[in-house]
N, C-alpha and C positions, 0 to 999 in steps of 0.2 A: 302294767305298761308304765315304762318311766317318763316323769315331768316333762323332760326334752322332747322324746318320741310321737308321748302324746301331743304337744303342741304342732308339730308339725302336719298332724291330721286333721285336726279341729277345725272347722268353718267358722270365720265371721263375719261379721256386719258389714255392708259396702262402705267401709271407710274413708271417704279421700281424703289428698294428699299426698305430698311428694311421694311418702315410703312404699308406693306402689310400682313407680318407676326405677324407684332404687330397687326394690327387690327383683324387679325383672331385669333391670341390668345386671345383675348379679347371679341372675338364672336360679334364685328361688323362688320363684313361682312364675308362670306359663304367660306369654302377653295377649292370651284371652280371660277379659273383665269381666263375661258375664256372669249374672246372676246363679249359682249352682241351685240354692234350694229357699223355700218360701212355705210358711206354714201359717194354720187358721190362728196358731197363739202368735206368733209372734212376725208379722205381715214383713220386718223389714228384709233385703234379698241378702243372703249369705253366699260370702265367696271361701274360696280355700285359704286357710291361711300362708304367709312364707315359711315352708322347711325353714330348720336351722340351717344353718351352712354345712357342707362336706363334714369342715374340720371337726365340729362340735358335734355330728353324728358319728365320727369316727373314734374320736376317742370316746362318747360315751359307752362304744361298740369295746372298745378295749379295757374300759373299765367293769364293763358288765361281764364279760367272759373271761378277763387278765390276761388277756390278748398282748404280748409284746407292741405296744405304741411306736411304730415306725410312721405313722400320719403324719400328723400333729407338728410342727417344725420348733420346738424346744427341748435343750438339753435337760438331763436328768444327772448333771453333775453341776455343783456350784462355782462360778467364777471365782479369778485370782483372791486370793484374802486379804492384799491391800484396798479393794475396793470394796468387799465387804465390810471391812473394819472402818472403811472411812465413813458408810450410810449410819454404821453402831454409832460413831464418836460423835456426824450430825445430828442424829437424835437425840444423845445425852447431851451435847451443847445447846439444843433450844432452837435447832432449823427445824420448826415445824409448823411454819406461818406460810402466806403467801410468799413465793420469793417473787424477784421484780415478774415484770410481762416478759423482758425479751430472757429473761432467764439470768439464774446470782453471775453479777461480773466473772467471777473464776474460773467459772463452766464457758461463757462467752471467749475468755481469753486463751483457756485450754484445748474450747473446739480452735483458734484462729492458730493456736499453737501445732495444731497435729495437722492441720492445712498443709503449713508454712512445712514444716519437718516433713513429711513424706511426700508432699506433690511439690513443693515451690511454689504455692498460691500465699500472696500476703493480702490479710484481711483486715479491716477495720473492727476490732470487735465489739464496737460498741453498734455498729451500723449495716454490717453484711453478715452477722449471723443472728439466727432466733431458736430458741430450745422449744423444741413441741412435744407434746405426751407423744413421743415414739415417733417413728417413720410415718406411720400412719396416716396420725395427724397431720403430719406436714406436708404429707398428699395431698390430705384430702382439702386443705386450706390453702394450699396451691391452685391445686385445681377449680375450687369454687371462687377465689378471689381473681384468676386469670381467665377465666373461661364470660366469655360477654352474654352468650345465647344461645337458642336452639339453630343458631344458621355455623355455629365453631364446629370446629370437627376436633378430633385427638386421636393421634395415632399410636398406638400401641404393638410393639411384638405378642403374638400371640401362639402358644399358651401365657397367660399373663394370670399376675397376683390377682385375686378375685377381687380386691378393692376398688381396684380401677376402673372397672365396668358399672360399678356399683356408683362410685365420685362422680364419676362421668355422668350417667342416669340422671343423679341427684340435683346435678346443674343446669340439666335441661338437654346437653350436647348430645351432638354423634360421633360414638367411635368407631374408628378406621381402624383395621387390623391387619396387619401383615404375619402371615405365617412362618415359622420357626420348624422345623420338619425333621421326624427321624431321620439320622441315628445323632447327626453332630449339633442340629437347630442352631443353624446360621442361618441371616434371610438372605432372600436374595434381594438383591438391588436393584434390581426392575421391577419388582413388586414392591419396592419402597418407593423405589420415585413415582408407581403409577400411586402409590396409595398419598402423598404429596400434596397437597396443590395450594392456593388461596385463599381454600375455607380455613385451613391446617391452623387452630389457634395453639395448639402445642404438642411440641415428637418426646413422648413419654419413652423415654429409654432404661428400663434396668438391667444393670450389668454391675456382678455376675448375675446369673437369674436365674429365678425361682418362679415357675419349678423346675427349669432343663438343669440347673448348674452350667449353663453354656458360658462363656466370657466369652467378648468382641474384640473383634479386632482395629484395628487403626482405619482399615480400609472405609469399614462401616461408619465409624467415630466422624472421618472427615466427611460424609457423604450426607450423615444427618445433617454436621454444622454448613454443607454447602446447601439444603434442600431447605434449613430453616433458614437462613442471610434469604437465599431467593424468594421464600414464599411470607419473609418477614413472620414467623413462628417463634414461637420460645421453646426452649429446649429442658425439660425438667426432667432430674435422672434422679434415682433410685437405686443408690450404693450401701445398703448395710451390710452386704457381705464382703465390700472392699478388703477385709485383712482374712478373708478364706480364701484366698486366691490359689492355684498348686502350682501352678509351672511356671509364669510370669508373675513381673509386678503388676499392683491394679493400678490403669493411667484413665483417670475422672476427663470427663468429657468438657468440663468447666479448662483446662489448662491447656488445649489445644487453639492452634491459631483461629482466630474469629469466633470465639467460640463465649465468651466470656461473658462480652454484655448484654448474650439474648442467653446464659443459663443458670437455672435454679438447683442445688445440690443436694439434696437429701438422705439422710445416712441416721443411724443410730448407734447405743451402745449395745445395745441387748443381745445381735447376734457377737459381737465381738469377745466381751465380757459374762457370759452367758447370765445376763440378767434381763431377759425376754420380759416379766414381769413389771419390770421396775418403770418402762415405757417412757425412755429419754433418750427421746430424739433432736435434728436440729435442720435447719436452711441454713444453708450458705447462697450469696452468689451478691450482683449489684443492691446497692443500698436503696434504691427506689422499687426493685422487685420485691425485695425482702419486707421494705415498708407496706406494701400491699399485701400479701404474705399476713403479716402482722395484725392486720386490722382486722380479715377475716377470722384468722386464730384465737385472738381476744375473746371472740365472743363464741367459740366451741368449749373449751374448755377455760380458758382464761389464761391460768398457770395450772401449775402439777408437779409434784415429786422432789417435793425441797429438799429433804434431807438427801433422797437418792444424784441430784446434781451434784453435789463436790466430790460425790463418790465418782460418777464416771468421769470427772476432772482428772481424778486421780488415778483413775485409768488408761487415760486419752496420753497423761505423762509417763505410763511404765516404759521400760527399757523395750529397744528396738526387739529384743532376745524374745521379750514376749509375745510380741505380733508375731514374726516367725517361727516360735512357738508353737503358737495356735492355730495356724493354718496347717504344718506338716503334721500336728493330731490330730484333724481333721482330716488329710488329707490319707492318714492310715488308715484310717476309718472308713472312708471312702471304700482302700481296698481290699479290706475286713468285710465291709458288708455287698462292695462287686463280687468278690470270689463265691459267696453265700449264693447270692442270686442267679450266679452265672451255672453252680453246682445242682442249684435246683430246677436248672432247665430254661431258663429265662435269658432272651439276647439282652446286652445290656450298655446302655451309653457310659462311657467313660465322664466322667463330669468333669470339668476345669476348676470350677470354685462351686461355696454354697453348702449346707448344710446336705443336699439332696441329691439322687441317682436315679435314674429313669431307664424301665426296663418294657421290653415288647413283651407280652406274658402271649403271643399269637402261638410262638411256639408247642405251647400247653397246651391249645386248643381254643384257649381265650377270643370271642368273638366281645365282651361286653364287658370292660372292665369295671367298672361300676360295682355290674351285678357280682362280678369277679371279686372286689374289695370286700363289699358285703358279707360274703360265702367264707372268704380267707381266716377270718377269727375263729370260727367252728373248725374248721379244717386245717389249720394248722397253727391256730393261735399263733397268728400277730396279724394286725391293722397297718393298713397301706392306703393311701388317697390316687384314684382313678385320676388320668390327666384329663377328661375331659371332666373335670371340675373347674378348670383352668380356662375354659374355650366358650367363644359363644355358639350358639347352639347351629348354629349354617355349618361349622367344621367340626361339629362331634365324629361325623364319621371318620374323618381323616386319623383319631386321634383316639381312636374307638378300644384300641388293647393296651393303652399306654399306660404304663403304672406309676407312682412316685411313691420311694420310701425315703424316707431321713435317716444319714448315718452319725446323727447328733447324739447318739448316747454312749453309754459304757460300752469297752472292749466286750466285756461280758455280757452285756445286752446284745448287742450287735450277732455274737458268737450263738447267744442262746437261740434268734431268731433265727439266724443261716441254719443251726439244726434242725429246727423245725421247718423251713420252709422244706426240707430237702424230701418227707412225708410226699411233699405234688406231685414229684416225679414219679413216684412210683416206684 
């Protein structure tokens, strides 16, 4: 039994403290606390511990069988090699100290630069952006620097990034969830406004999003900024895949009218630049939000990734040729690995943006996707992540044969897997 596996069996001690909330918001472990087991050596009460997450059971799933890695949401090919070479040259020049708090001047300047150039947003860069270890971070220190108490609510589209239930927990609050629904996961908008109200401390929106690949529309965009102004909410989005976009341009919820001074912008390089690893991320939005922002983030991680900041600087500046680039290779990819799924029996949602593509495996027989992911390594070697990893547990059923795989890798990766998936059908 491997380290990971095991751990996620193992019993321990009734430990409090937050990370119990956290894990249950996150849905690795169950929101019943009691005691499981108690013995004469050792009197004190042993609870279960938290599973790893999905992702990190999936890919240990792929690395134990060499299971095609469709889970996991990282490419298996290295970004432009200007931006590689610029982390090399950081490091032989001696960035390898702390660099400032809000992140080195160039990176600050570069994100206000790639603002100003694709959206028309002009930023102060000394004052409305901050560089955070990845998206993540910049969640998660959103979220616990804005969120007051257990009486805030946060509303979230759902299936939603698993972090956010998990930030959420951490802070104490309650998340509001509005459903996202086979085949196209639009919401609807009377399930927004009812989900809405006074408690509403902030309309967590990602778009494109993961894991539907869905992009929003204008209709929605205006609806949130009209629901946050009336219920005095802040509006915090979650754009790393803004330059995966396929069919439109991607328009940031920060540049529409009324929209500005109640929103916080979140984005990274990782999925752009395929340097997932390197976890440099940023906020944008008002210099009094972003101040608060700040204070909580200082004290997660502090700083991070000095030599890798000038590098995605000098990423943020490649030719316009490369962003459209890198979404039309993605987006062949896309439909390299729809044709694959679609061949092997599988209805499949066309995706808009995103590394990702989401398929009903019901067709199959699939009543459990889960146990369905599981089984998929042995049986056709490759790893896929069940969407109700994505959901809290009142809408697993809705959500019950939904699959997601990632079309982030090689044309030949991709191809190797469509052959293999093709074995299900029979």
């Amino acid at each position: 039994m491997g380290n990971v596996y095991a751990s996620s069996v193992n019993e321990m001690r009734d430990i409090p403290g937050a990370w119990r909330r956290t894990a249950v918001g996150a849905g690795l472990i169950g929101s019943d606390h009691s005691a499981r087991t108690r013995s004469s050596s050792d009197p004190q009460p042993r609870l279960a511990a938290a599973r790893p997450t999905i992702f990190a059971e999936m890919s240990a799933l792929a690395a134990r069988t060499g299971a095609v890695n469709l889970g996991q949401g990282f490419p298996d090919e290295d970004g432009p090699i200007e931006v590689l070479e610029a982390a090399r040259a950081a490091i032989s020049n001696g960035v390898n100290q702390y660099p400032p708090g809000r992140g080195i001047p160039d990176l600050l300047l570069a994100i206000a630069e790639h603002q100003r150039r694709f959206y028309g947003v002009h930023l102060d860069p000394q004052r409305d952006v901050l560089v955070t270890a990845g998206a993540t971070e910049g969640l998660a220190a959103a979220l616990l620097a804005l969120i007051g108490g257990p009486e805030d609510e946060v509303v979230v589209f759902e299936p939603h990034y698993d972090s956010y239930a998990a930030v959420v927990a951490l802070a104490g609050a309650r998340l509001v969830t509005v459903p996202l629904r086979w085949p196209d996961f639009q919401p609807d908008l009377e399930e927004l406004r009812a989900a809405v109200s006074d408690r509403t401390r902030i309309i967590l929106v990602n778009d494109p999003h993961n894991p539907t690949g869905a992009v929003f529309g204008r209709e929605l965009q205006d609806e949130v900024i009209r629901l946050a102004e009336r219920h005095d909410a802040i509006i915090v989005t979650d754009e790393v895949y803004e330059h995966l976009v396929f069919d439109q341009p991607h328009v940031p919820i920060a540049t529409l009218p009324g929209a500005w001074e109640r929103t916080l912008t979140i984005s990274s390089g990782g999925k752009t630049f395929s340097t997932t690893g390197w976890k440099i991320g940023w906020v944008t939005g008002p210099a009094d939000q972003v101040d608060a922002v700040l204070t909580v983030k200082q004290f997660l991680t502090y700083v991070n990734g000095a030599p890798f900041q000038p590098a995605i600087a000098t990423g943020l500046r490649l030719p316009d040729a490369f962003f459209a680039a890198a979404a039309q290779t993605l987006r062949d990819k896309r439909d390299i690995l729809g044709a694959g799924l679609r061949s092997a029996g599988f209805d499949v949602s066309q995706a808009a943006g995103t590394y990702f593509t989401v398929v009903d495996a019901a067709p199959l027989g699939v009543s459990d996707a889960a146990d369905f992911c599981r089984g998929l390594a042995d049986r056709a070697g490759v790893v896929a992540i069940p969407l109700t990893a994505f959901v809290t547990s009142a809408r697993r059923p809705e959500y019950a044969t939904l699959v997601r795989f990632a079309a982030c890798k090689r044309v030949d990766v991709l191809e190797e897997a469509a052959s293999r998936l093709a074995v299900i059908r029979g």
